[in-house]
C-alpha positions in Angstrom: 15.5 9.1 28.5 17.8 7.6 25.9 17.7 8.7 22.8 19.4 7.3 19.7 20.1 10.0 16.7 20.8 8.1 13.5 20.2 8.6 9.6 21.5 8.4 6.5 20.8 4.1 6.4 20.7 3.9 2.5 19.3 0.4 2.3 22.8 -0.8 4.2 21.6 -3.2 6.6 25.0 -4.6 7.5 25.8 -1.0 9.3 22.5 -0.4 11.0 22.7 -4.2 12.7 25.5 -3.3 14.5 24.4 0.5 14.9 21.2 -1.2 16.7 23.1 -3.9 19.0 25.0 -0.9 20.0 21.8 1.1 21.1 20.2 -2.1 23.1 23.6 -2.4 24.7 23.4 1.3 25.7 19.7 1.2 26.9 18.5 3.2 24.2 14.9 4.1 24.7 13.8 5.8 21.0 15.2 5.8 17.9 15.2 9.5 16.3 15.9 8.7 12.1 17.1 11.2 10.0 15.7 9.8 7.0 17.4 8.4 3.5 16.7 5.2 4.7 16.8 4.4 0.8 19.5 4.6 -2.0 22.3 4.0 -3.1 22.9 -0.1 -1.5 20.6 -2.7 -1.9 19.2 -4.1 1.2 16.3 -1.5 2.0 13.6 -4.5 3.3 16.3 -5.8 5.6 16.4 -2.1 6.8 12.7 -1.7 7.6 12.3 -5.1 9.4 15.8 -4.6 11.7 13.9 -1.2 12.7 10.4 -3.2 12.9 10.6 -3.2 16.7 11.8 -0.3 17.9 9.7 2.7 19.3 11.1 5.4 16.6 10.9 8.6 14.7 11.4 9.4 11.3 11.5 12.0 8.6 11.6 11.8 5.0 14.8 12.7 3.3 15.7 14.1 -0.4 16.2 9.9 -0.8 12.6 9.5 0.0 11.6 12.5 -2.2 13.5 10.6 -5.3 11.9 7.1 -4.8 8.5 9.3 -4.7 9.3 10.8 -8.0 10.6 7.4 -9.5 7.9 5.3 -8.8 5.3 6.9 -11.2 8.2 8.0 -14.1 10.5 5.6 -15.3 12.8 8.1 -17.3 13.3 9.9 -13.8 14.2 6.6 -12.0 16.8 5.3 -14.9 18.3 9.2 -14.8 18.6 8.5 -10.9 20.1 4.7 -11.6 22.8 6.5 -13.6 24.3 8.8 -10.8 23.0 7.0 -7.2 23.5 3.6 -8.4 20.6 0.8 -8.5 19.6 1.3 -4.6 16.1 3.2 -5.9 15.4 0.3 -8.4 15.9 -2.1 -6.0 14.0 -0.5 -3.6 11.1 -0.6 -5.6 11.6 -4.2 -6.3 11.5 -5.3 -2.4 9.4 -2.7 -0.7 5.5 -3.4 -0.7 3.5 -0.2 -1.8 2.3 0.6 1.9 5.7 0.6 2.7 6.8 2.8 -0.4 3.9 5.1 0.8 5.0 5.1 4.5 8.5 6.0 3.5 7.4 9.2 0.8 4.6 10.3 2.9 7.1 11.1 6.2 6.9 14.1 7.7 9.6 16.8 7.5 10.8 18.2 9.8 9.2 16.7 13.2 8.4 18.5 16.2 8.6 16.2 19.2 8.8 16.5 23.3 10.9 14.0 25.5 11.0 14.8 29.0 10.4 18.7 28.6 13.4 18.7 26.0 11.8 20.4 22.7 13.3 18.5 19.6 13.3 19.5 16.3 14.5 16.3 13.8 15.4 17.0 10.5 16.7 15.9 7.3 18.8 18.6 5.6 18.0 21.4 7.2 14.7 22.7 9.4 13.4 24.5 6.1 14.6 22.1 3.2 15.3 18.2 3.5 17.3 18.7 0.8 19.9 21.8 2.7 23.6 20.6 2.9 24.7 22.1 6.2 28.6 21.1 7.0 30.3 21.3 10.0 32.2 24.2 8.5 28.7 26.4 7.6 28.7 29.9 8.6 27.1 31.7 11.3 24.2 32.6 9.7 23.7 29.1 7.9 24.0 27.5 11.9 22.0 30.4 13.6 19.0 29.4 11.3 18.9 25.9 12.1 19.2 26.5 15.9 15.5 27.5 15.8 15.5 28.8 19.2 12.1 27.0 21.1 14.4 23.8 20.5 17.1 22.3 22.7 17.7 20.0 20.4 17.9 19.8 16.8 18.9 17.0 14.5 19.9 17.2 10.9 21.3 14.6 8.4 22.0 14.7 4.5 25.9 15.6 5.0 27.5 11.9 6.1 29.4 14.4 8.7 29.1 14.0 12.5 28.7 17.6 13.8 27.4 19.3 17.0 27.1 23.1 17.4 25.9 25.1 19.9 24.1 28.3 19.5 22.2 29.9 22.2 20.5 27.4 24.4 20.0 25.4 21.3 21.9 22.1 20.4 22.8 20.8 16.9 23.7 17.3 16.3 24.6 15.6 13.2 25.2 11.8 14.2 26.6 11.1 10.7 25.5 8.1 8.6 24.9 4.5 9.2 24.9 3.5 6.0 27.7 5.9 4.2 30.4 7.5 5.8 31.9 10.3 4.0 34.7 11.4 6.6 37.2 9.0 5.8 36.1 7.0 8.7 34.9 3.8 8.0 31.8 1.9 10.0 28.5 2.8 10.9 28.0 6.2 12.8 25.2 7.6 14.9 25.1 9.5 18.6 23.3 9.4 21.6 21.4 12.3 23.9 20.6 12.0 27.1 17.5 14.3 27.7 18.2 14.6 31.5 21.6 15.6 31.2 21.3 17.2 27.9 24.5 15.4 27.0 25.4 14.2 23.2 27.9 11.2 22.9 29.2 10.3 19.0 29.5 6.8 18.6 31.3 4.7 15.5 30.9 1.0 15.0 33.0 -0.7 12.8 32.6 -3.6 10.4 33.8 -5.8 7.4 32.1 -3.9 4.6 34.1 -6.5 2.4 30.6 -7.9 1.2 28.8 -4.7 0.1 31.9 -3.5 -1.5 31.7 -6.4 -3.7 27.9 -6.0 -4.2 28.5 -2.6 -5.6 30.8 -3.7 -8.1 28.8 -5.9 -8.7 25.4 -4.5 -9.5 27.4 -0.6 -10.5 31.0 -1.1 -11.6 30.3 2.1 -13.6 30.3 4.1 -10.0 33.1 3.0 -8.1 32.4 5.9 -5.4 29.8 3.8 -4.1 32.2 1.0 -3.1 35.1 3.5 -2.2 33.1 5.7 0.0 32.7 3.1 2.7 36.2 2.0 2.9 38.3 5.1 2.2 40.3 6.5 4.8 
């Protein structure tokens, strides 16, 4: 089985269309979703519907967590406006309350079989969503998250690709759809074979020209938000 690792979407729809062309071209057979598919840009609707049809997992990232704690205080949501940019806001604009609920009410982490293979999906870290873990973590940091009854686990929240091995047990990082922060721009996510056991990184690139504009837009006050996706 095929499995596509991906995360980190941030309401940018423009990445994840080509991230998913690339996974029907591949014969992907699941979608595994790091969570934070909120924040930050502006187009989290278009988000849910592109990943309407797909057999997927998700879990609920520190993203999630803020549009959970927005929704019922506004003070809370204009303090997030003011460092993340309007992506919260506007996700509350477009998404239905179901699919508000559906997004805060993911599980974290998830526990799921494929073929015998024993994966663990994360957002931050196994014990915290909201854990940075870098490629550059020390042992101890990358010893915890290879929780050993796993093969695989897969963790988000850093924008960095990453795989570790410890023991028998795999980490991945696919890096992030929707915000690269490695100075490589485009839309990164990674592929695991569960046969073979096999990981393969994968980086699509695109005009971002339009959502660059939209962030200037809509948050001239934060021009990391624009910069991010084009630096290099």
């Amino acid at each position: 089985m095929k499995l596509a690792l991906l995360g980190d979407i941030h309401g940018n729809h423009r990445a994840l269309q080509l991230v998913l062309a690339a996974a029907a071209s591949s014969g992907i057979d699941k979608l595994l979703i790091t969570g934070d598919l909120v924040g930050y840009y502006y187009s989290p609707l278009k988000v849910l519907e592109l990943l309407q049809s797909w057999d997927r997992h998700m879990v609920r990232g520190n993203h999630e967590d803020m549009l959970h704690a927005a929704r019922s205080n506004a003070e809370y949501s204009t303090q997030v406006a003011r460092r993340y940019g309007a992506g919260l806001c506007v996700a509350m604009e477009q998404l239905s309350e179901r699919q508000i609920d559906e997004l805060c009410n993911l599980p974290h982490p998830l526990e799921l079989t494929f073929d015998g293979c024993r994966v663990l999906l994360c957002h931050g870290a196994p014990w915290d969503n909201d854990q940075y873990v870098y490629p550059d973590a020390n042992d101890a940091v990358l010893e915890r998250c290879a929780v050993q009854k796993f093969e695989l686990v897969v963790m988000g929240h850093t924008h960095y690709p990453m795989m570790k091995m410890i023991g028998n047990t795999i980490i991945v990082n696919p890096g992030s759809v929707g915000q690269p922060r490695n100075k490589q721009p485009g839309a990164h996510w990674a592929e695991f074979d569960t046969e073979t056991r096999s990981v393969a990184f994968h980086h699509e690139p695109y005009d971002a020209s339009s959502l660059v504009n939209e962030c200037r837009q809509r948050n001239p006050e934060l021009p990391y938000l624009a910069e991010v996706l084009i630096r290099t």
